[in-house]
VMD Tcl script that draws the C-alpha trace (Angstrom):
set ca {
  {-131.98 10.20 -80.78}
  {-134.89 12.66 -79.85}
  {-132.12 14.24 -78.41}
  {-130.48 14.83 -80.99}
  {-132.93 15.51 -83.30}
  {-134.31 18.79 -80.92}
  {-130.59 20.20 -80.86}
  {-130.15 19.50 -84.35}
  {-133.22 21.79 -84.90}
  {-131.50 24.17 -82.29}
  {-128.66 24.88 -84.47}
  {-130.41 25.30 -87.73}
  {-132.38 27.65 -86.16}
  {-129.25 29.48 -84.74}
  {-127.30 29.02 -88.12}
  {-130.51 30.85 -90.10}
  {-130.66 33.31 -87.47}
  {-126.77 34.11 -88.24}
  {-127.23 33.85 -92.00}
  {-129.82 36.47 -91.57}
  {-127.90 38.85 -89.25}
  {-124.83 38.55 -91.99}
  {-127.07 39.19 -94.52}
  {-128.96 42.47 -92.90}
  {-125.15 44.03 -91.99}
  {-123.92 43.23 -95.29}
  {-127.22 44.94 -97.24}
  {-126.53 47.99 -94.14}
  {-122.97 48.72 -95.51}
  {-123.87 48.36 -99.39}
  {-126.42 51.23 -98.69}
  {-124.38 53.68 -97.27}
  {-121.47 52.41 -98.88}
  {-120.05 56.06 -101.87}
  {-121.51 55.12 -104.88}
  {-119.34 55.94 -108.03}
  {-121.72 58.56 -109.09}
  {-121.48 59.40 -105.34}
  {-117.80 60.38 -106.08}
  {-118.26 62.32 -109.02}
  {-120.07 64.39 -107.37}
  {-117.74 64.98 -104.36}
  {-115.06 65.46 -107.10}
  {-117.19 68.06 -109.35}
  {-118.21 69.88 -105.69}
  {-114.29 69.99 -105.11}
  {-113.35 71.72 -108.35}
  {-115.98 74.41 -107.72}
  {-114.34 75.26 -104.90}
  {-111.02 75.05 -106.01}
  {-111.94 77.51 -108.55}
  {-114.36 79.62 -106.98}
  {-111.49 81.72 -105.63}
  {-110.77 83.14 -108.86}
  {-113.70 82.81 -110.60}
  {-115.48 85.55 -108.39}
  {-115.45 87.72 -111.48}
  {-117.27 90.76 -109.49}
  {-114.65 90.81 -106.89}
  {-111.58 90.29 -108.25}
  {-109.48 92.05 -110.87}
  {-107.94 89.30 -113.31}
  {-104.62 90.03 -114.33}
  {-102.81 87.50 -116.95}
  {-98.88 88.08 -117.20}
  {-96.00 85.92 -118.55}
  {-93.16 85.19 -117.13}
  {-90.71 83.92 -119.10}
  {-87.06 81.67 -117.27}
  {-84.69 84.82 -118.64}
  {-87.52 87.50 -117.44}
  {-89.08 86.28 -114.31}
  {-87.96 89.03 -112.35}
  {-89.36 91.27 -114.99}
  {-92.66 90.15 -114.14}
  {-92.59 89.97 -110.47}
  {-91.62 93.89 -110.40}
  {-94.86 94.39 -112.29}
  {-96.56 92.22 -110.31}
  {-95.07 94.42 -107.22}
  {-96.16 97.33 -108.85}
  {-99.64 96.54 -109.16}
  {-100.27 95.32 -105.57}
  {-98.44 98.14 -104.24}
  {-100.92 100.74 -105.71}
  {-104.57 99.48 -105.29}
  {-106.41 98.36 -102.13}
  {-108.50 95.74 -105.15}
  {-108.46 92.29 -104.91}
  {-106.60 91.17 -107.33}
  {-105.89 87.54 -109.24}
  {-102.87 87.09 -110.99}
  {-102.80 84.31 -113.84}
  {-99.03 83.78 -114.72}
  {-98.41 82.04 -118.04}
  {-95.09 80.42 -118.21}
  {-93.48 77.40 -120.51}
  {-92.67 73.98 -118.17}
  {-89.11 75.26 -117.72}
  {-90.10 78.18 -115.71}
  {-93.10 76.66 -113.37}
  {-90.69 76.34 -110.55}
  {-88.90 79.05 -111.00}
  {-91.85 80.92 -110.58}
  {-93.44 79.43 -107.99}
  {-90.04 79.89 -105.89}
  {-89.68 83.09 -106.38}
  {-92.82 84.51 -105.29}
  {-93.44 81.58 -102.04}
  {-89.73 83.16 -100.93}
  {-90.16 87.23 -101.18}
  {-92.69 89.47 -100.36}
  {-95.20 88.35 -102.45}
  {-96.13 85.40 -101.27}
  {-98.99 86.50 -100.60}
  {-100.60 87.36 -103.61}
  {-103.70 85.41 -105.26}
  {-102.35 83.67 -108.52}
  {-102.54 80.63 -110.55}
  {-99.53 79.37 -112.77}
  {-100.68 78.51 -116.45}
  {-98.14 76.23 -118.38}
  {-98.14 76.74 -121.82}
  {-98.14 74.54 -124.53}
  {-95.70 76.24 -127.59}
  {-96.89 73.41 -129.90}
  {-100.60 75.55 -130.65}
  {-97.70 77.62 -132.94}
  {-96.44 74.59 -135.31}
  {-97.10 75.76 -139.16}
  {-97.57 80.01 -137.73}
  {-94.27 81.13 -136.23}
  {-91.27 81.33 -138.68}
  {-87.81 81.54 -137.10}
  {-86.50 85.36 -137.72}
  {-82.65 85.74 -136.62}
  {-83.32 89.99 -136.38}
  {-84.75 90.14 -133.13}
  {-85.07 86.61 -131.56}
  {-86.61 87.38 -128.37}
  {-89.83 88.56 -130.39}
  {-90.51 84.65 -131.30}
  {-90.75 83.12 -128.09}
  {-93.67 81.12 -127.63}
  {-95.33 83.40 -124.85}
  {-95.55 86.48 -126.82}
  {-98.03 84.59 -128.70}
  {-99.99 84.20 -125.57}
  {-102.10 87.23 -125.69}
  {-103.80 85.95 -128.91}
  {-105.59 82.24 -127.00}
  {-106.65 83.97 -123.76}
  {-109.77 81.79 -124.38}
  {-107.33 78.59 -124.14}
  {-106.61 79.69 -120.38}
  {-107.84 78.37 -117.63}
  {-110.10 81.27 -116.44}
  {-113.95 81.79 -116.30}
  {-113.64 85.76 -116.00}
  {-116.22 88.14 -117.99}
  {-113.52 90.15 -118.53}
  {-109.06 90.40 -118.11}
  {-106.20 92.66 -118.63}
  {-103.05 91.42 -120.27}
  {-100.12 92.98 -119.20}
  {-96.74 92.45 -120.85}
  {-93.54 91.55 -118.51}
  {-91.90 94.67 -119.23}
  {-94.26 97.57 -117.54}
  {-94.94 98.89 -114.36}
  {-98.39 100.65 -112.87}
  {-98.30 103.27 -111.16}
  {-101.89 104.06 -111.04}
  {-104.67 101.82 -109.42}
  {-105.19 98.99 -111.78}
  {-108.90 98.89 -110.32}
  {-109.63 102.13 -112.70}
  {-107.80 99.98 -116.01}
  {-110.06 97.54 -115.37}
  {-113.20 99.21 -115.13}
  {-112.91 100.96 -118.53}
  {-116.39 101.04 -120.77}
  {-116.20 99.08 -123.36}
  {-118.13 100.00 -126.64}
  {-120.70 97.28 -127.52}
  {-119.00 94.65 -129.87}
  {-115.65 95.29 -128.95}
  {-113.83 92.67 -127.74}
  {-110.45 94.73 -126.55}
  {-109.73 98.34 -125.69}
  {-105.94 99.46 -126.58}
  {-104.01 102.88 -126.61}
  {-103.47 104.00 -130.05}
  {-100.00 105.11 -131.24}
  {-101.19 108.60 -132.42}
  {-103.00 109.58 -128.90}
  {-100.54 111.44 -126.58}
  {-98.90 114.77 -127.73}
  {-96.24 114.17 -125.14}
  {-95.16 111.26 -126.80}
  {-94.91 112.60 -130.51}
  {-91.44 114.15 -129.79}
  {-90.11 110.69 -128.66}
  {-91.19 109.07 -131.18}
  {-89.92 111.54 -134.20}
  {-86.30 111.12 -131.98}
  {-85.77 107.33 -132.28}
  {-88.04 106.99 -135.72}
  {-90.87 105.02 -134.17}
  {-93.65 103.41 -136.15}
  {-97.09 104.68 -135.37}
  {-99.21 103.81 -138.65}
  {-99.89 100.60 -140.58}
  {-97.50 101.08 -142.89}
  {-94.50 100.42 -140.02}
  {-96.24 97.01 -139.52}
  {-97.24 95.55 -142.85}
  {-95.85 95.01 -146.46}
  {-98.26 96.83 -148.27}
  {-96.35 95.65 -151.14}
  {-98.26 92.75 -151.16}
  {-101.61 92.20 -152.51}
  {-103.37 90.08 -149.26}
  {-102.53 93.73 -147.08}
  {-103.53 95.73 -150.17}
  {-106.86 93.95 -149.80}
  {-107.41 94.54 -146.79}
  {-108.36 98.02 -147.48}
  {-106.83 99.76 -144.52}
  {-105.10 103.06 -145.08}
  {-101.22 103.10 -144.45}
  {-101.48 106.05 -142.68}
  {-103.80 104.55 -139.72}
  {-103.05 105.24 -136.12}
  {-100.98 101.88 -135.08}
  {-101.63 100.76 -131.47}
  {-99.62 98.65 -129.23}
  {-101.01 94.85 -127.66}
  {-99.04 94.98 -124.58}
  {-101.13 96.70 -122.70}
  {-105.02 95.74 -123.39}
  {-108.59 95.04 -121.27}
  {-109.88 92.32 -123.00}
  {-114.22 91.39 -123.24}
  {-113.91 87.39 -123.09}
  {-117.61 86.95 -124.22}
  {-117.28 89.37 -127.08}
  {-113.94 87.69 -128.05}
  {-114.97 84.02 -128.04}
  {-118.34 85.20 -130.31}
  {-115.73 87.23 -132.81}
  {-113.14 83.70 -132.85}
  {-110.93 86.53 -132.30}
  {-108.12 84.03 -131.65}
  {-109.44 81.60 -134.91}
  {-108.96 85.05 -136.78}
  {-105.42 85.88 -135.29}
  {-104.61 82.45 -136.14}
  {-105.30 82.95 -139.94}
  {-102.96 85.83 -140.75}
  {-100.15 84.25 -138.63}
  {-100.86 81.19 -140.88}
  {-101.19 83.42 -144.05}
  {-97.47 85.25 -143.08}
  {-96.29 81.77 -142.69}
  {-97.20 81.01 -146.64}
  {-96.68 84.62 -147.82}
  {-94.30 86.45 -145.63}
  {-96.88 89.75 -145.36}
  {-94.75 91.19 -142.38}
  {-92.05 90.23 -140.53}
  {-90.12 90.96 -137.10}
  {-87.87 93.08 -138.91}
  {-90.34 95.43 -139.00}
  {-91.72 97.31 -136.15}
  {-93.26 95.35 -133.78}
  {-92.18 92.00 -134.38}
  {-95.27 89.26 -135.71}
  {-97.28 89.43 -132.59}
  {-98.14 92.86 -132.89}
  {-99.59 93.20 -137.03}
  {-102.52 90.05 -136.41}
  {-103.80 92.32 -133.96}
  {-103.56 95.03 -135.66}
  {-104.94 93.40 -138.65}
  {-108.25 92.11 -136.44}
  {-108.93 94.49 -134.22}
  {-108.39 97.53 -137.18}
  {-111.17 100.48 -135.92}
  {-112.75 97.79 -133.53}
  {-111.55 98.47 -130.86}
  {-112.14 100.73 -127.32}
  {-109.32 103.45 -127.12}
  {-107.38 103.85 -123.76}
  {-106.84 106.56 -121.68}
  {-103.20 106.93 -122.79}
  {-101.94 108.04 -119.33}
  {-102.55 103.82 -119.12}
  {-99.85 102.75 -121.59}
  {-97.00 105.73 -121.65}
  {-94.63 103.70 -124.10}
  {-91.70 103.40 -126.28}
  {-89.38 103.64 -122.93}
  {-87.07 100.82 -123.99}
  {-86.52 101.98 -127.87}
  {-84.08 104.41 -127.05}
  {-80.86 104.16 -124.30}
  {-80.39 108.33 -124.16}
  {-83.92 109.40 -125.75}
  {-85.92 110.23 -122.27}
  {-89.36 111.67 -121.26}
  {-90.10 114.52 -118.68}
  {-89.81 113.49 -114.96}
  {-92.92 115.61 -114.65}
  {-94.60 113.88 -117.32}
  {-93.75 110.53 -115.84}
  {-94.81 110.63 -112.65}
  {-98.65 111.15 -114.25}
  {-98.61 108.22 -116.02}
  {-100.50 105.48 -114.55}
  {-98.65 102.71 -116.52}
  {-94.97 102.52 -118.06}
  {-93.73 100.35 -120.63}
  {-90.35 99.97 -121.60}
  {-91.02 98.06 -125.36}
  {-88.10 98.04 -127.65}
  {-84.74 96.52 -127.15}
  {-83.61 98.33 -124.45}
  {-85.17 96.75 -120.80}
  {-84.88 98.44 -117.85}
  {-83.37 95.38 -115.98}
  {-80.06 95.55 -118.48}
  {-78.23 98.84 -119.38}
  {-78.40 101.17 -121.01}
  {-81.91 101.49 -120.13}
  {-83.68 104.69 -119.52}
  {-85.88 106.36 -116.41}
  {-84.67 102.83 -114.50}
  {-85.16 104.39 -110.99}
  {-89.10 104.05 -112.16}
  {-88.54 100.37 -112.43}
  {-86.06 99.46 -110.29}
  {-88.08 100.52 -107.20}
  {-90.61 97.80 -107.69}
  {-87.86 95.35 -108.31}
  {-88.22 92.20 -105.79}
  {-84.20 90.25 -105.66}
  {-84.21 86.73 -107.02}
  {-83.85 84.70 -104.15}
  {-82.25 81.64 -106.50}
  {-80.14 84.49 -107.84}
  {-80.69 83.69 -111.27}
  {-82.18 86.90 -112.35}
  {-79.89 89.99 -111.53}
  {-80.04 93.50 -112.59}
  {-77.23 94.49 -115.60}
  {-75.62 98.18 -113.90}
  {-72.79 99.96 -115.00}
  {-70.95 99.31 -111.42}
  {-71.74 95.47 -111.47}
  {-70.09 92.43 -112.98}
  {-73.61 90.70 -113.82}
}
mol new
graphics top color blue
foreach p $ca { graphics top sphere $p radius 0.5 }
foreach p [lrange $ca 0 end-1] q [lrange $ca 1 end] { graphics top cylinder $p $q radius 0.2 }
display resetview
């Protein structure tokens, strides 16, 4: 029984000692097991980096673009364009609707420009409900991302400062010298007025282009009438614009945009029928003599209102950006100066987008 008793007190011993050692591992793994807050901060440290690429603001040049499913192609020749003419670093930030995400993608992974920095924004047309009316005169100047330009703070971008580009232009100059335009204190944008080039002014009398306020709003309505802004001021053009994203977020610049496309919505104080369709007249409505002029040799316009009225070759090949605005785009025909265009144009490899010529079938 003694025995027993001594190997009974053996294996207690031995069973404590094992209890212990279980106990000691266990507490070993619980220490240096992630933590949840451990994992938020892995997962906060991750989206800095993810990001950090393109929000270098000092070393990049931010470019935001659209790309729409009927103009992708559009887009990628400006895109072409840009890359093609600077030795800057630059970020593209191409907004498209869901439809087009793949598109997109696809079509810059499979040509030469797979290489370029970008990030695809998706966006949402439902920030529009109760501010776009549908206009049957010119359709394509409702679609949901030519209302882009006005919630560049909605973005997903942490830049100081961006240029917006419409789909429909191409640089020719170094987009590193657009960029670096001086921008008077409290302006938010910088734009080329309508009245600044004398080369233009012959163009414009040909195909009766609007270049004041009065081309833009209904001044036979009271709410313009109030606004106290003389019919006769120099219009400008927002497809082209460097934008100040501090000075823009402290001016609600897009809460003020918002209000007249609301306000049209109720009263009807412009409409597409009019020059410009209803994205241009809320800018020119909020941004009226606030605003940082542009070199104009950085938006040479009005190439797509005419298909015979044409500029000087000379006169071209200055210019430092094109844009083809009006009805008349450079990837159908008739179309003017389209050599200028079609030399930055990069195929479609799903073959979707094709070029309309007077010798094709497409």
């Amino acid at each position: 029984m003694a025995l027993l008793r001594k190997i009974n007190r053996v294996l207690l011993v031995l069973l404590v000692l094992l209890v212990c050692v279980l106990l000691h591992s266990s507490l070993l793994r619980a220490s240096t097991r992630p933590t949840l807050s451990d994992h938020r901060k892995r997962l906060s440290g991750a989206a800095k980096v993810s990001s950090g690429r393109a929000s270098e603001v000092d070393s990049v040049v931010p470019v935001i673009i659209c790309a729409s499913e009927e103009h992708v192609g559009a887009t990628m020749a400006t895109i072409n364009s840009i890359i093609s003419n600077t030795h800057a670093s630059v970020f593209f930030y191409i907004v498209t609707l869901r439809d087009a995400v793949k598109l997109t993608r696809r079509y810059i992974l499979k040509t030469k420009l797979k290489g370029i920095q970008y990030k695809i924004l998706e966006f949402n047309p439902m920030v529009l409900q109760g501010k776009v009316k549908p206009d049957s005169s010119r359709p394509d100047l409702l679609h949901p991302l030519n209302f882009v330009r006005f919630y560049l703070p909605l973005l997903d971008i942490s830049h100081k400062r961006v240029i917006y580009l419409d789909d429909d232009v191409i640089v020719q100059g170094d987009i590193k010298d657009l960029f670096s335009i001086k921008l008077k204190p409290g302006h938010a944008a910088a734009f080329a007025t309508d009245c600044d080039l004398p080369s233009t002014h012959e163009m414009v009398r040909s195909i009766g282009m609007q270049t004041t306020y009065m081309g833009f709003l209904d001044y036979r309505k009271q709410e313009v009438r109030d606004l106290g802004i003389n019919p006769r001021d120099c219009s400008f053009n927002p497809g082209v614009f460097v934008a100040d994203m501090k000075e823009w977020k402290k001016q609600k610049i897009t809460k003020q945009l918002e209000k007249w496309m609301e306000e049209n919505f109720r009263q009807n104080i412009y409409s597409s029928a009019m020059a410009g369709g209803v994205a241009t007249p809320p800018m020119l409505i909020v941004f009226h003599e606030k605003f940082t002029t542009l070199d104009p040799l950085w938006h040479v316009r009005h190439l797509g209102w005419s298909p015979d009225a044409s500029y000087s070759d000379t006169f071209l090949q200055g210019a430092h950006l094109l844009h083809w605005n009006g009805p008349f785009k450079p990837w159908n025909y008739p179309a003017v100066h389209l050599d200028l265009w079609e030399k930055w144009f990069v195929p479609d490899p799903s073959g979707k987008f094709t070029l309309a010529r007077p010798d094709s079938d497409s």
